[in-house]
C-alpha positions in Angstrom: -88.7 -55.0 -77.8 -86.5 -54.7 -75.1 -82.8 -53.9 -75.9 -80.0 -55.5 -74.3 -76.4 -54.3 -73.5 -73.9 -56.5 -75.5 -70.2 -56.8 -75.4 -69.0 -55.6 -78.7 -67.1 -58.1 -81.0 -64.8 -54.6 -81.3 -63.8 -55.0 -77.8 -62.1 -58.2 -77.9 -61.1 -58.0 -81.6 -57.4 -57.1 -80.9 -57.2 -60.5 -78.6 -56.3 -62.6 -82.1 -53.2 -61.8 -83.7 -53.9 -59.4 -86.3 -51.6 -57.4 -87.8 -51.1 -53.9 -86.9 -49.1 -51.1 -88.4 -47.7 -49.0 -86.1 -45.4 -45.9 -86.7 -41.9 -46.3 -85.8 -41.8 -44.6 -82.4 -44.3 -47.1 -81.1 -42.9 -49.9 -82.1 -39.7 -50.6 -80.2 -39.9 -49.5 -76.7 -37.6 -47.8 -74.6 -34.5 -49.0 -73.3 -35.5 -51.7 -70.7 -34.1 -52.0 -66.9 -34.9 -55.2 -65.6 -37.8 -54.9 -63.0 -37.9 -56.3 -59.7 -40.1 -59.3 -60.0 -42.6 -60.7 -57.8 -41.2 -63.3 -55.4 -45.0 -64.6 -55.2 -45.7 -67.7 -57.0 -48.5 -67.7 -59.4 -52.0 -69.6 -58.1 -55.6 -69.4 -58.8 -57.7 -69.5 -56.1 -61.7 -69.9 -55.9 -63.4 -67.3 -53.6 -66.6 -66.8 -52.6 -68.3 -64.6 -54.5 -71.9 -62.3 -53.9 -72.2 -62.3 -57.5 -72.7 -66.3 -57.7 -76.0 -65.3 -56.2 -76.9 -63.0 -59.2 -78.4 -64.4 -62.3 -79.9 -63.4 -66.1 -83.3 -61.7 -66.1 -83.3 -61.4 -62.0 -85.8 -58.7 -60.8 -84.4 -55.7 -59.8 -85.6 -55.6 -55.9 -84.5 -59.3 -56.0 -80.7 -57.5 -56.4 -81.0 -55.1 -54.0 -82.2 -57.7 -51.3 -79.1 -60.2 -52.2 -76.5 -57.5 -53.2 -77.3 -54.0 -50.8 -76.6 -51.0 -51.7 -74.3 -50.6 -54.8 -70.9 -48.5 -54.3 -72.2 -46.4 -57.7 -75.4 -46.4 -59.6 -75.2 -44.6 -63.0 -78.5 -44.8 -65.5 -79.8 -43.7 -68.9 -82.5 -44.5 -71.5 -81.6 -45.8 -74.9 -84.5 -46.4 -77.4 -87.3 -46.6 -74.7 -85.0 -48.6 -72.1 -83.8 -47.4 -69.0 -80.6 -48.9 -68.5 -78.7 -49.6 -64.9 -74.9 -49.9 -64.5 -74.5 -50.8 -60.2 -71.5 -50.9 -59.2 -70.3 -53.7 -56.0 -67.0 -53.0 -54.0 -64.4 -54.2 -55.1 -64.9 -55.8 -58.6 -68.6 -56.8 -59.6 -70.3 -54.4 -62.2 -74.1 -55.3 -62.7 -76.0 -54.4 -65.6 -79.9 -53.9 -65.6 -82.0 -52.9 -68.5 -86.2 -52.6 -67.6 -85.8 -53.8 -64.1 -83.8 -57.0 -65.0 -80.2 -58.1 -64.8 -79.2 -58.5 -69.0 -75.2 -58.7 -67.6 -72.6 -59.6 -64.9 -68.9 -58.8 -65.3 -66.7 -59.7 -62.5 -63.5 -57.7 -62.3 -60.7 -60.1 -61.9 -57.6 -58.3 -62.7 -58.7 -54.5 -61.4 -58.7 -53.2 -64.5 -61.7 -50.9 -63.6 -60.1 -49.6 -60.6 -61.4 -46.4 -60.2 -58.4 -44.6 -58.7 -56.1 -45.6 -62.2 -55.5 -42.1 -64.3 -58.5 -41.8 -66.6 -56.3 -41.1 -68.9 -55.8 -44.7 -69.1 -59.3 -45.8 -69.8 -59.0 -47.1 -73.1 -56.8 -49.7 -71.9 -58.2 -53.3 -71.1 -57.6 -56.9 -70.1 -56.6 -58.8 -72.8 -55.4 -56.0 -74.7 -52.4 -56.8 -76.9 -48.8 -54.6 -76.4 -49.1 -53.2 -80.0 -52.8 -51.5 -79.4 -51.5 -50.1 -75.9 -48.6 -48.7 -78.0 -50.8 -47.4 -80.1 -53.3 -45.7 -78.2 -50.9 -44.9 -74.8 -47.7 -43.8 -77.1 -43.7 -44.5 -76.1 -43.5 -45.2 -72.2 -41.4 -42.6 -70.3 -40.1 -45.9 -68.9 -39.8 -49.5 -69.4 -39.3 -52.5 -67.3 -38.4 -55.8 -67.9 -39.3 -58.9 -66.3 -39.0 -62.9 -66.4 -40.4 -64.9 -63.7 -42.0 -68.0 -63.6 -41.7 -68.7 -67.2 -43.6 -65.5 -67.9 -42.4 -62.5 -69.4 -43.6 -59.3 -67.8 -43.7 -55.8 -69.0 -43.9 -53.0 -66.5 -45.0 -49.7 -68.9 -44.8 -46.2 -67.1 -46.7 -43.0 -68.9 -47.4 -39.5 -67.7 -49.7 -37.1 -68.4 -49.0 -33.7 -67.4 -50.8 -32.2 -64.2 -51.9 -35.8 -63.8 -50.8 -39.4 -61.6 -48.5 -41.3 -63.4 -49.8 -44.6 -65.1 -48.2 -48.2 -64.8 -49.7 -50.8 -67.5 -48.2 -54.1 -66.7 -48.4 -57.1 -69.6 -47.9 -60.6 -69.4 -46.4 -62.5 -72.5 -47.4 -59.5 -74.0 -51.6 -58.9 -73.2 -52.6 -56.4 -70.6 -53.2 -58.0 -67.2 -54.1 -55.2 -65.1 -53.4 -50.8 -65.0 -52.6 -49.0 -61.6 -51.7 -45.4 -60.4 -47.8 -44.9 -59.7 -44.8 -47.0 -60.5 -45.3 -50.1 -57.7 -45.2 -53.5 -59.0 -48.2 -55.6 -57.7 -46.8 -58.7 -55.6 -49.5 -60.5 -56.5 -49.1 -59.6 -59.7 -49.3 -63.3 -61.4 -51.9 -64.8 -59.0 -55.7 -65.2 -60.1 -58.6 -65.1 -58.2 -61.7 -66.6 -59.2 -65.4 -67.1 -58.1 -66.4 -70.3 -55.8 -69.0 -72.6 -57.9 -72.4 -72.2 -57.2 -73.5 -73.6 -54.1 -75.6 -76.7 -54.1 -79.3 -75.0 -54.0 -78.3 -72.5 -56.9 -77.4 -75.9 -58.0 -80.5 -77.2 -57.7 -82.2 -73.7 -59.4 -80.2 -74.2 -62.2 -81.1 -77.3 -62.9 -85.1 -75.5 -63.1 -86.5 -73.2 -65.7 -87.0 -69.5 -64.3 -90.3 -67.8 -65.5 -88.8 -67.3 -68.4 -88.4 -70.4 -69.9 -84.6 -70.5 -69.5 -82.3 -72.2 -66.9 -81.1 -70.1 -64.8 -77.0 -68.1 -65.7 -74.4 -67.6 -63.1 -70.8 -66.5 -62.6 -68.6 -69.4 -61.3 -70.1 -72.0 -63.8 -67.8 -74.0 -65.2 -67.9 -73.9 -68.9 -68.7 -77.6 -69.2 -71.9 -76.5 -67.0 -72.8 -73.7 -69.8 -71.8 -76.3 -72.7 -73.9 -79.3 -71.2 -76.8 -75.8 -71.3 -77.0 -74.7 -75.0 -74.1 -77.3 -76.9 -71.8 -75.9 -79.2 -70.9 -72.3 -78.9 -71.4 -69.9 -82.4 -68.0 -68.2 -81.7 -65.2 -68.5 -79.9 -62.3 -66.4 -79.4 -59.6 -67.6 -77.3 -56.5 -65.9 -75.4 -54.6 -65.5 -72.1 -54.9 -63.8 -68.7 -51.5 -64.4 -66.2 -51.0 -67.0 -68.4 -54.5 -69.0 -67.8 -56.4 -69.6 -70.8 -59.3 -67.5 -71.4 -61.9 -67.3 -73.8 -64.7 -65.4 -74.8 -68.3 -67.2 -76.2 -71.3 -66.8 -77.7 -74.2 -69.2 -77.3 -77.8 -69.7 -78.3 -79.7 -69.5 -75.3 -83.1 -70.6 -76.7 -84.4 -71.7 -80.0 -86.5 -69.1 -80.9 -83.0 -67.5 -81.8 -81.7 -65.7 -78.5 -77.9 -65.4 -77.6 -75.8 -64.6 -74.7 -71.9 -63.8 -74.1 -69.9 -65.6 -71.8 -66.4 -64.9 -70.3 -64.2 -67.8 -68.9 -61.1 -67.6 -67.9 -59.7 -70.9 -66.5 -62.9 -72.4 -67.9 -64.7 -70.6 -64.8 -67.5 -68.2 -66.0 -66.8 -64.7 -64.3 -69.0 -63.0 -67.2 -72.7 -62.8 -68.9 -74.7 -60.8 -71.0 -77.9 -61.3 -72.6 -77.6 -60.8 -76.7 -81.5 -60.7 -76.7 -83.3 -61.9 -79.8 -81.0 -59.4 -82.0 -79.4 -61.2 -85.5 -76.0 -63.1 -84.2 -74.5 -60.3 -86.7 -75.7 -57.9 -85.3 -74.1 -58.8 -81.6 -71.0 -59.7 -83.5 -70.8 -55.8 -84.7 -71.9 -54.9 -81.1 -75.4 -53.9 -82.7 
């Protein structure tokens, strides 16, 4: 049986409000300065994306033909499957496991930018302020913002012998992690995949050779919903201040599930859950 890379339910656990005791230290922060705040208006814009081309189970030479060469190409083998994490400049991350595509994660916020301190890497979007604190520490500095209705939080850390860190937080969930101490201007604007176009339109609206219509990012999550009903879980929260949420569905009645991603009900993420137990993807299994 072919095994499948998930998303974890322990990834995204932290995005509902549970409570979390955290020692003293980490729970007030620093004395704040007010920080400059961005004079740029927040939008979201749709852009045209390569990865609206890619889609669940596509053959492997099918990626390389529509994608090119990836900017990194790690693999490994876990139980028998040889797994393939491609990287695309500057923010799609494809996953392939036995020569297919089981996931698609579009990078919206730079999170994964590789030139952020690695120090940093357990920090990710979503994440609330009391698990950065927790992780991360007390900032060396704090900053301060309210714009647009938004509070923002500009967190500094440093690591010795190493770049400094800025974590910046809107309404209190990580939106995005940089090297240095520069506030982003565009630092509440969103930018999200085009819809597919009318012929991967038309694909979807086919069965691939596998027996199941066809996945893709930019979907809007009434296009996924109108696919396979009623999701099995949901667990909503907030990016910039634009609802997101993150879903599990059964793809397929012989009992196979997939993970989706929205955030302002456009789908900028997929993975295949396999045939596994829905318990067993909820533990990341």
């Amino acid at each position: 049986m072919r095994k499948i890379t998930v998303v974890p339910l322990m990834a995204i656990i932290s995005l509902a409000e549970f409570p979390l005791v955290l020692p003293a230290s980490a729970q007030q922060p620093p004395a704040q300065k007010e920080s400059s705040p961005s004079d740029l208006p927040p939008r979201v814009e749709r852009i045209a994306s390569k990865a609206t081309l890619l889609y669940l189970d596509m053959p492997e030479d099918e990626v390389a033909r529509t994608m090119g060469t990836p900017t990194s190409a790690d693999s490994f083998e876990s139980a028998g499957v040889v797994v393939r994490v491609l990287r695309y400049a500057p923010d799609i991350k494809v996953t392939l496991s036995d020569g297919k595509v089981s996931a698609v994660a579009l990078d919206i916020v730079g999170i994964d930018n590789p030139a952020s301190p690695a120090y940093g890497r357990g920090i990710w979007s979503g994440m609330h302020r009391r698990e950065v604190l927790r992780i991360m520490g007390a900032p060396v500095e704090y900053r301060l913002g309210d714009s647009f209705g938004m509070k923002l939080e500009h967190m500094i850390f440093e690591r010795p012998g190493l770049p400094d860190l800025s974590i910046f937080l809107i309404d209190e969930r990580v939106v995005t992690k940089r090297a240095g101490r520069v506030l982003p201007p565009d630092i509440f604007s969103l930018s999200l995949p085009s819809a597919p176009s009318d012929a991967d339109r038309a694909a979807d609206s086919q069965s691939d050779r596998s027996g199941r219509r066809q996945i893709r990012a930019g979907m809007g999550v009434r296009d996924v919903q109108a696919m396979f009903g009623e999701p099995k879980m949901r667990v909503p929260y907030s990016i910039k201040g634009r609802p997101a949420e993150y879903r599990i569905y059964e793809t397929a009645s012989n009992g196979s599930f997939a993970c989706f991603t929205f955030i302002d009900d456009v789908l900028v993420g997929f993975a295949d859950g396999g045939r596994l137990p829905l318990d067993q993807i909820l533990s990341g299994g």
